[in-house]
C-alpha positions in Angstrom: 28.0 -56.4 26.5 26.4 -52.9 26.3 28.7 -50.3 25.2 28.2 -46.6 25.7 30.3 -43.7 24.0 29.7 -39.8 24.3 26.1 -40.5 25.0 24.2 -37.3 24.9 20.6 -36.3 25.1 19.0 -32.6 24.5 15.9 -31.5 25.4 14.3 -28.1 24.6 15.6 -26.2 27.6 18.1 -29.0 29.2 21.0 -31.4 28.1 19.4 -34.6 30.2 22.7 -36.6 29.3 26.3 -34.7 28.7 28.6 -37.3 26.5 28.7 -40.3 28.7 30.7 -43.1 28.4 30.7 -46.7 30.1 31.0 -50.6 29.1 29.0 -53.0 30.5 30.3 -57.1 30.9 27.7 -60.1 31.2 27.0 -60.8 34.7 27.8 -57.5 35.9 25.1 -55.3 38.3 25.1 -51.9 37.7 23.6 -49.3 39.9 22.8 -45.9 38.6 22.7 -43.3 40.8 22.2 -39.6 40.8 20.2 -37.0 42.3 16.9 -35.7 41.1 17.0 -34.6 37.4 21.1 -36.0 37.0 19.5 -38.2 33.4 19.6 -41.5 35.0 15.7 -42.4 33.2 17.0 -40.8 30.3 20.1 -42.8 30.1 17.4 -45.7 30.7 15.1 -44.7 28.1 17.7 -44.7 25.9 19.5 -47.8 26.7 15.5 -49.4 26.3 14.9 -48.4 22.9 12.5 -46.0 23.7 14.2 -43.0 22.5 17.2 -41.8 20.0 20.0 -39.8 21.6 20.8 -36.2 20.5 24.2 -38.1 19.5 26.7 -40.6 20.8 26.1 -44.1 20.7 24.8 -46.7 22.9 25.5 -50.7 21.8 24.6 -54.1 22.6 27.5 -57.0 21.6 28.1 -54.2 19.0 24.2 -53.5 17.4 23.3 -50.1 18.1 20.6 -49.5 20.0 17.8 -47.1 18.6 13.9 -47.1 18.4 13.6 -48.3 15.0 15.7 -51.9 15.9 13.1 -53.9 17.4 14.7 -56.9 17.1 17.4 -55.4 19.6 15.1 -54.3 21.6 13.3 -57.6 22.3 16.1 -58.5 24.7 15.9 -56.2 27.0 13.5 -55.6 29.6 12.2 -52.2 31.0 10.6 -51.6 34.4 10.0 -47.6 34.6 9.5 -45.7 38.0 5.8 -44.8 36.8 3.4 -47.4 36.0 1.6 -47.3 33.0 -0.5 -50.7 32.4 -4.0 -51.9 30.0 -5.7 -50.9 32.9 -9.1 -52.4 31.6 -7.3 -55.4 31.4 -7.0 -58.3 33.7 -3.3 -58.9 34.9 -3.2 -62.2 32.5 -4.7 -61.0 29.7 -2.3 -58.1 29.8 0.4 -60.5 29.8 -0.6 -62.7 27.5 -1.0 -59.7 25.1 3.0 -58.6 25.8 3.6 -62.4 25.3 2.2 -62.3 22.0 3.9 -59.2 21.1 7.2 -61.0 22.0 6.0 -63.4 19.2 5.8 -66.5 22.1 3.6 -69.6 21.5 0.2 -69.0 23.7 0.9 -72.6 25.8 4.5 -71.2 26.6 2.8 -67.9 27.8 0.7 -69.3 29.6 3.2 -71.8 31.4 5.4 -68.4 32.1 2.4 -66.1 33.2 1.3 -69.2 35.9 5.2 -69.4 37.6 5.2 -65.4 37.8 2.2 -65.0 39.2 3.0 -67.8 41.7 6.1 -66.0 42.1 5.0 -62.6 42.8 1.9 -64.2 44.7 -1.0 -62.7 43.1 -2.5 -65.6 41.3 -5.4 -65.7 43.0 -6.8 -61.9 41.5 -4.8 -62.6 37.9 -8.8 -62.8 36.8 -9.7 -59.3 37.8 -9.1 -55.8 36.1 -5.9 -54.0 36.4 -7.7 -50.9 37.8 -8.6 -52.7 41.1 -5.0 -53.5 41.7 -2.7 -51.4 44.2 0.4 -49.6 42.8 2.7 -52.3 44.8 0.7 -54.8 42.9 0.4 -53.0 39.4 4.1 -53.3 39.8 4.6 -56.9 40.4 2.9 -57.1 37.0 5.2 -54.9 35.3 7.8 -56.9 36.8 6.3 -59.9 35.3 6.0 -58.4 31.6 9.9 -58.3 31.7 10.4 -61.0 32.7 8.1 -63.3 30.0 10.9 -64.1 28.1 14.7 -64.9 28.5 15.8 -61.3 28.1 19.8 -60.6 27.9 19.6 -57.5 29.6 17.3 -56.0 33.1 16.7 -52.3 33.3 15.2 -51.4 36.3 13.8 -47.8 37.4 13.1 -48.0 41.5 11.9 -51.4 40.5 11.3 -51.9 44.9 8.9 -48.8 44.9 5.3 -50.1 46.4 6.4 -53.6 46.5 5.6 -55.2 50.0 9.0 -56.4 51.9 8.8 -59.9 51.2 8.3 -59.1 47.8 11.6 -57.0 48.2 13.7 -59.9 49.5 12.5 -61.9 46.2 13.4 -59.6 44.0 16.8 -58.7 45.1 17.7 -62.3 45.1 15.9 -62.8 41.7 18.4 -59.9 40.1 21.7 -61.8 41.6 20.3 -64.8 40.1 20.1 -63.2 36.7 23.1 -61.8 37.1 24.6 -65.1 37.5 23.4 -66.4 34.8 25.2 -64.4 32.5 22.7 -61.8 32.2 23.4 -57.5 32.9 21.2 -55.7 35.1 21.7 -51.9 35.6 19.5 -51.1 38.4 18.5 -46.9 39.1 17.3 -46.2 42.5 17.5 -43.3 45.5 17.5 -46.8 48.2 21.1 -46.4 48.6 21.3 -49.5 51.1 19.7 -51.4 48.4 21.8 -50.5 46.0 25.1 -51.6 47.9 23.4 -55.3 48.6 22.5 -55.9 45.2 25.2 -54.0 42.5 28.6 -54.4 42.4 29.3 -51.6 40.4 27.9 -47.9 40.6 27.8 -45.1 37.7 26.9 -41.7 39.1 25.3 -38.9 37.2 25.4 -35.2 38.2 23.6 -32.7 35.5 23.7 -34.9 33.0 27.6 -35.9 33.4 29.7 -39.0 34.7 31.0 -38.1 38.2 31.9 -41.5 39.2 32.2 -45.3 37.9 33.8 -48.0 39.9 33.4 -50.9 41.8 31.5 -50.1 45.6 34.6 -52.2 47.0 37.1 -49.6 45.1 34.7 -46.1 46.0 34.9 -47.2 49.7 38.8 -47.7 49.8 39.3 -44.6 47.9 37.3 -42.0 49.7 38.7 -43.4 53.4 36.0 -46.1 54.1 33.3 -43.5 54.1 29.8 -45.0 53.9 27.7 -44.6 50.3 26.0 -42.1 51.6 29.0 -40.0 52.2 30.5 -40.7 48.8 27.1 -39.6 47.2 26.7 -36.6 48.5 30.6 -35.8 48.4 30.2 -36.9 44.5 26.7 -34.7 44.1 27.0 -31.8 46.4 26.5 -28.2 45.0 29.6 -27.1 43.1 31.5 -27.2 39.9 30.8 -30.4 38.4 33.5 -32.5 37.2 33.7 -35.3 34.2 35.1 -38.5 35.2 36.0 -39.3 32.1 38.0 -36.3 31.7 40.0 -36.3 35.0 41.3 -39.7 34.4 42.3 -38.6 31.1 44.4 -35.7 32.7 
């Protein structure tokens, strides 16, 4: 279960995160949505490990999470909006090297690397140096790095950007699968059609703050079966922004 409480992030001349709060159950899908600049990467970043709030607390089953606990960290995977790879590397040597890192037995690597390859459909250039890759397929192999091992948790930053539609159709079915299996998945993304096929469950950030968090099913009956779109905007529009957390408090 990840657990967040007055999460908040500064940054030189912005607050990227304003004392957010949400839970987080095992087999839950999560989509986090926001415009441009509301802190969902931030919120990411944080949730990953890869950087300390300004204060406020973010947990997994009660272990807070924070750059310095690695062994946290190795349960969850990360796939950022940006793709940053060993570009001199081929695509399996670069994930036999985040197999390694993940402390895995090289035959077990090995066995993994071979189904995700055949998975994402690539194995034929797995030999060949990142650089000659395309961005959809420099993804599918960030894709594969987090999912090398049995992670408890799936972060996901536009995770369908550059990927090829059939590629698309595999994936969304791969995170309801994990979901499934007991697993959380908090998926960010602007693909608002997307989003309602494969989350249950949205958050939505404006400036940094918690406009919105409830079930699709729950947002559509309470804003007069208006479509996602509609409740988006409605929920991010310019205008005096309101904390969710607050107004149910009122």
């Amino acid at each position: 279960m990840i657990t967040v409480e007055n999460l908040t992030k500064h940054f030189p001349s912005i607050k990227a995160v304003d004392s957010i709060s949400f839970a987080i159950n095992r087999g839950e899908v999560v989509g986090l949505l926001g415009k441009n600049g509301a802190g969902k990467s931030t919120t990411l970043k944080i949730l990953a490990g890869m950087m300390n709030p300004t204060s406020g607390t973010a947990r997994i089953d009660g272990q807070e999470i924070s750059i310095e606990n690695t062994e946290l960290k190795a349960r969850i995977g990360f796939v950022p909006e940006s793709v940053n790879l060993y570009e001199c590397l081929s695509a399996r040597e670069y994930l036999l090297f985040v197999g390694r890192m993940h402390g895995l037995d090289d035959q077990a690597i090995e066995n993994k690397i071979q189904e995700l390859l055949s998975f994402f459909e690539i194995s034929d250039r797995a030999d060949e140096r990142l650089t000659s890759y395309s961005k959809g397929m420099k993804r599918k192999v960030l894709f594969s790095s987090a999912l090398l091992t049995d992670l408890d948790i799936l972060l996901l930053d536009e995770p369908l950007d550059g990927l090829d539609v059939n590629t698309q159709i595999k994936l969304k079915a791969l995170i309801q699968s994990h979901a499934k299996s007991g697993k959380i998945v908090i998926y960010s993304s602007h693909i608002l059609d997307v989003v309602e096929k494969v989350c249950s469950r949205l958050i939505i950030l404006d400036h940094g703050r918690m406009v919105e968090d409830d079930t699709i099913e729950s947002l559509h009956t309470r804003y007069g079966r208006e479509s996602l779109e509609e409740i988006f905007v409605r929920l991010t529009e310019s205008g005096p922004v309101f904390n969710i957390q607050e107004d149910r408090n009122k």
